[in-house]
Structure formats: C-alpha cells, structure tokens
C-alpha positions in Angstrom: 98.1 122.3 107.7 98.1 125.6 106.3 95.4 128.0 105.5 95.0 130.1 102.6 93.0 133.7 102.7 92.5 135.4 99.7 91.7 139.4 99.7 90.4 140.6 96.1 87.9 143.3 95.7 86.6 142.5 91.7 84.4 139.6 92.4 85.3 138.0 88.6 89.3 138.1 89.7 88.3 136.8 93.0 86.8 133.6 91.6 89.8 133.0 89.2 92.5 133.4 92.0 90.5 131.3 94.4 90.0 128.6 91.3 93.6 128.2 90.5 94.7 128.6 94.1 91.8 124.9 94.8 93.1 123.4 91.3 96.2 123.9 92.3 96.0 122.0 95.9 93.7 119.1 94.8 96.2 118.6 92.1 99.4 118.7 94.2 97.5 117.0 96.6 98.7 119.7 99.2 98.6 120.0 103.1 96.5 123.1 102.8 92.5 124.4 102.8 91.1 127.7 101.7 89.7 129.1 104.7 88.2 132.9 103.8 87.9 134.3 100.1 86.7 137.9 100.6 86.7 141.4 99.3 86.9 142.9 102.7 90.2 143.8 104.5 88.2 143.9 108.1 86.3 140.4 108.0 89.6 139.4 106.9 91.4 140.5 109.7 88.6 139.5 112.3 89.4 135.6 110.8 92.7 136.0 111.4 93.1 137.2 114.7 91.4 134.0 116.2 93.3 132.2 113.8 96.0 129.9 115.6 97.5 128.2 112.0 100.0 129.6 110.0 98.4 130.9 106.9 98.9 132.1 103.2 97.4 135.3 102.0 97.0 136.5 98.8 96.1 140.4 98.6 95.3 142.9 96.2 97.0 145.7 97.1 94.4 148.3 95.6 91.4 147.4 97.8 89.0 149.9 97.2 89.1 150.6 100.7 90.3 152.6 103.2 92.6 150.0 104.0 94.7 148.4 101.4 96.7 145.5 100.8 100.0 147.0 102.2 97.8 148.3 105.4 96.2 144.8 105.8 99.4 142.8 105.1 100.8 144.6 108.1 98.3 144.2 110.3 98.0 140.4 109.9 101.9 139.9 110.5 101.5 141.0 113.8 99.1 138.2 114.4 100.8 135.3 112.1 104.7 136.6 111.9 105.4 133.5 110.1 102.5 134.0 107.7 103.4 133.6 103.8 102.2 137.4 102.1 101.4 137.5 98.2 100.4 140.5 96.6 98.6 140.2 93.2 97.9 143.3 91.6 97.7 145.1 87.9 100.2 148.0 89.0 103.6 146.6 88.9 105.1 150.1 89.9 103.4 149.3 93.5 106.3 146.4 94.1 108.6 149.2 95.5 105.5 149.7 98.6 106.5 146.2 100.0 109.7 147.7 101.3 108.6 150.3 102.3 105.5 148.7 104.6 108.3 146.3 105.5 105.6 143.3 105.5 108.1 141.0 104.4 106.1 139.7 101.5 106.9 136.1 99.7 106.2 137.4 96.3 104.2 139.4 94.0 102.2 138.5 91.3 100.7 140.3 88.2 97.1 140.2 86.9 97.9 141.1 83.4 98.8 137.8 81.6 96.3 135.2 83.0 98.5 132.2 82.8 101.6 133.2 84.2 99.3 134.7 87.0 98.6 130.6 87.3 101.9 129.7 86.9 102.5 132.2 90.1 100.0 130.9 92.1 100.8 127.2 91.8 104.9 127.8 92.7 104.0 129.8 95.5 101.7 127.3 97.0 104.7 124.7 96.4 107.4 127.4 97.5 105.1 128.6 100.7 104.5 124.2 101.9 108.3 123.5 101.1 109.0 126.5 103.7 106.6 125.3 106.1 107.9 122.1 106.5 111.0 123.2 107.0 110.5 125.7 109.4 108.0 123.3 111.7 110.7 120.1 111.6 112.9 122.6 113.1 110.5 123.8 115.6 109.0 120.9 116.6 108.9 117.5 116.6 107.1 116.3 113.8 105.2 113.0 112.6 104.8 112.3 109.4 102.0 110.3 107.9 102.0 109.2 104.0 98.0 108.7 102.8 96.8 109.2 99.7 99.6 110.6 97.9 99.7 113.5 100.4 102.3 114.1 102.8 100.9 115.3 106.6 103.0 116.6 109.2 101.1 116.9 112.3 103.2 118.3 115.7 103.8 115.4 118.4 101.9 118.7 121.0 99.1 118.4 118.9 98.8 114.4 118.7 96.1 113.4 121.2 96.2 109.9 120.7 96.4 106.9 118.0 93.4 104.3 117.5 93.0 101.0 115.7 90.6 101.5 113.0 87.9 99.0 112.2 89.8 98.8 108.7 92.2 95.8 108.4 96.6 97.2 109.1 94.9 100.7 109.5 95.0 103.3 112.3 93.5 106.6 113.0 95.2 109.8 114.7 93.3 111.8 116.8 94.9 115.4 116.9 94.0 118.9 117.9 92.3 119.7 114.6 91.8 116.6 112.5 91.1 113.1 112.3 93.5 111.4 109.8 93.3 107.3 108.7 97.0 105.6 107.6 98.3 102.5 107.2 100.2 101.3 110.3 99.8 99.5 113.6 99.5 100.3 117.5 102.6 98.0 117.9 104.6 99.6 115.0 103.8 103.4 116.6 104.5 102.1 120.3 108.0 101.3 119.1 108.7 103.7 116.9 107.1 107.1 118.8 107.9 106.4 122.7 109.1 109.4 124.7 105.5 110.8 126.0 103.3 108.0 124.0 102.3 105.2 125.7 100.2 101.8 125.3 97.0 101.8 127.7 95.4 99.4 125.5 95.6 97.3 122.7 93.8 99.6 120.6 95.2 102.8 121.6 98.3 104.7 121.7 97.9 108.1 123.7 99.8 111.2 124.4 100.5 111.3 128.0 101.1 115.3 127.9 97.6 115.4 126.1 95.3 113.8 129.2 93.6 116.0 131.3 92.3 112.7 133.7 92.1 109.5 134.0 88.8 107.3 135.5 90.4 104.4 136.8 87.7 102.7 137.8 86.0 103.3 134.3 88.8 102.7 132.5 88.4 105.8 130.4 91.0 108.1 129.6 89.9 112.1 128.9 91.8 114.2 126.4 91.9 118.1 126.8 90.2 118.5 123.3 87.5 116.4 125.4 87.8 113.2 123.5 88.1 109.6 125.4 89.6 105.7 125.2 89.7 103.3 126.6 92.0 101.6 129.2 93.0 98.3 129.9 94.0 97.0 133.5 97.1 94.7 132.8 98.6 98.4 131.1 96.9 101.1 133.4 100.0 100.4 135.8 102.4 101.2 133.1 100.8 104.4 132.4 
C-alpha cells in the first residue's frame, strides 16, 4: 500500500487537493490511503520519519515557512528514497528549483487552472501505483490478491499467515499491516505458494519465517506481529 501526504499551507487549496487526490483513489479503486494532510512542513516530517511505507507527497513549494517545499522534499528522501515527490504550486518559474535541490521530483503541477490541476493529480496517482508495482515485483516476491475490483500486492516477508474465513470459498490474509478477505482456498494457496508456507492445519496456511514459537502442547502457533492459530497434530510433524 502506499501512503499519500499532502503539504499545502492555504487551508481552501488544501481541501481541494486532498478531495481530488480521495476521489481519485475510491474511483480507481487504488492500493493507496491518505495518511497526513497538513500545512506544517515539521509534523510532516515527524510522520515520516517513523513511517516504514513508501509514500506519495504532494508539496507546495511556497510554505510560508521557514522551510519550504524544496527544503522538506529533501529532507523526506533521506527517509523514503523511493518516495514519489509532487510539487503543486502557482509560480511556474519555481520548476527550475527541483534541479537544483536535486530531490528527484515525479512531477509538478500548477494551481492556476482547477481542472487540469485534477487531471494532474489523478495521472500521477496512476503513474506513481504503476511505478510501485513495478519496482516491488522486482524487489520482492510479491502475492497478488484480486478483491473488489482492486488489485493488492502484499510482500511474501510481510505475509504472516492465511486463514479460512467463516464465508463459504473465502480466505483471509493475515499480514504485517492489514487483514484482507479473497476468494480462494487453504488447498489452492498450499499448492500454489510453498517455499516457506506451510499447512499446520486445515484452516491455516502460515509463514514459517513469520513464527516467533510454537506451543506444542497447546497447539498454538505465535506470529511476531503477536497474532496466533492453531495447530493440528497429524501436520505439526510436517512443520
């Protein structure tokens, strides 16, 4: 999932950008969730330094601060180098900064005409997911679940296990920050997933890099996130 930040200091252009930029997700039905709309650089900053996701960011660049956009956009790359930088701003002649603060910025959007401004936003929120997805299938091994008319990519490190849901041909992941429910079996994911997943009952599907101990005379598996399932005895030799 991606977050999105958005750093604006006029309250009024604030609540358009962060309008468009919600439209725009529930619409596409994208992987994404506005985290921190603010007109502060500093609170901004103080989000993203505990901040372990890779995040959007769209910045004014005139902040009415003693920091600006350009100042803030290089601060947060040194905590999310990967980070997708949009500056949206009234004074086209600042375009040329972005070289020079060498923040690497994905685009740069104008506040003058307000419906290419939402034309903008919505093909960098396409633009910025289509990157991610890319860049995380070749970092990591990725599962892929199809719900709703959304796409999810969740890591296979960040899969703690898979559960039958009480909902007939349905199953629910368990991962590091998110519960999602998808169509699918235990079976189907045991055959299909293997490597470091395996069956320790017939309800659950677990990530053996994931388990931080087993109770074997409970039966109960314990996750590192602190989460639990159960285990059967004919399959607690196989694990």
């Amino acid at each position: 999932m991606l977050n999105i930040f958005v750093c604006e200091d006029h309250a009024a252009q604030r609540r358009a950008i962060v309008q468009i930029i919600q439209n725009t997700v529930l619409i596409e039905e994208l992987d994404m969730k506005l985290v921190m709309d603010t007109e502060d650089p500093y609170s901004l900053l103080e989000k993203v330094r505990t901040s372990q996701n890779t995040s959007i960011y769209f910045l004014d660049i005139d902040l009415n601060c003693n920091m600006n956009g350009m100042k803030l956009a290089q601060q947060i790359r040194l905590f999310d180098p990967r980070g997708f930088i949009i500056f949206i701003t009234a004074h086209s002649e600042l375009s040329y900064m972005t070289f020079q603060y060498r923040v690497e910025a994905m685009d740069f959007v104008l506040k003058d005409n307000p419906a290419e401004m939402k034309v903008k936003i919505r093909e960098c929120l396409l633009n910025a997911m289509e990157r991610y997805t890319l860049q995380t299938n070749k970092l990591h091994k990725v599962f892929t679940i199809e719900t709703g008319g959304r796409k999810i990519s969740v890591d296979y490190e960040d899969i703690f296990f898979f559960e039958t849901s009480s909902n007939i041909h349905k199953v629910i992941l368990h991962a590091k920050d998110r519960q999602i429910e998808f169509a699918g079996t235990i079976k189907e994911l045991a055959g299909t997933l293997g490597g470091n997943f395996v069956r320790c009952h017939r309800s659950f599907l677990v990530n053996k890099n994931n388990i931080k101990e087993i109770d074997s005379k409970n039966r109960i598996i314990y996750f590192t996130n602190e989460e639990t399932c159960l285990m059967s005895t004919r399959m607690m030799k196989g694990l």
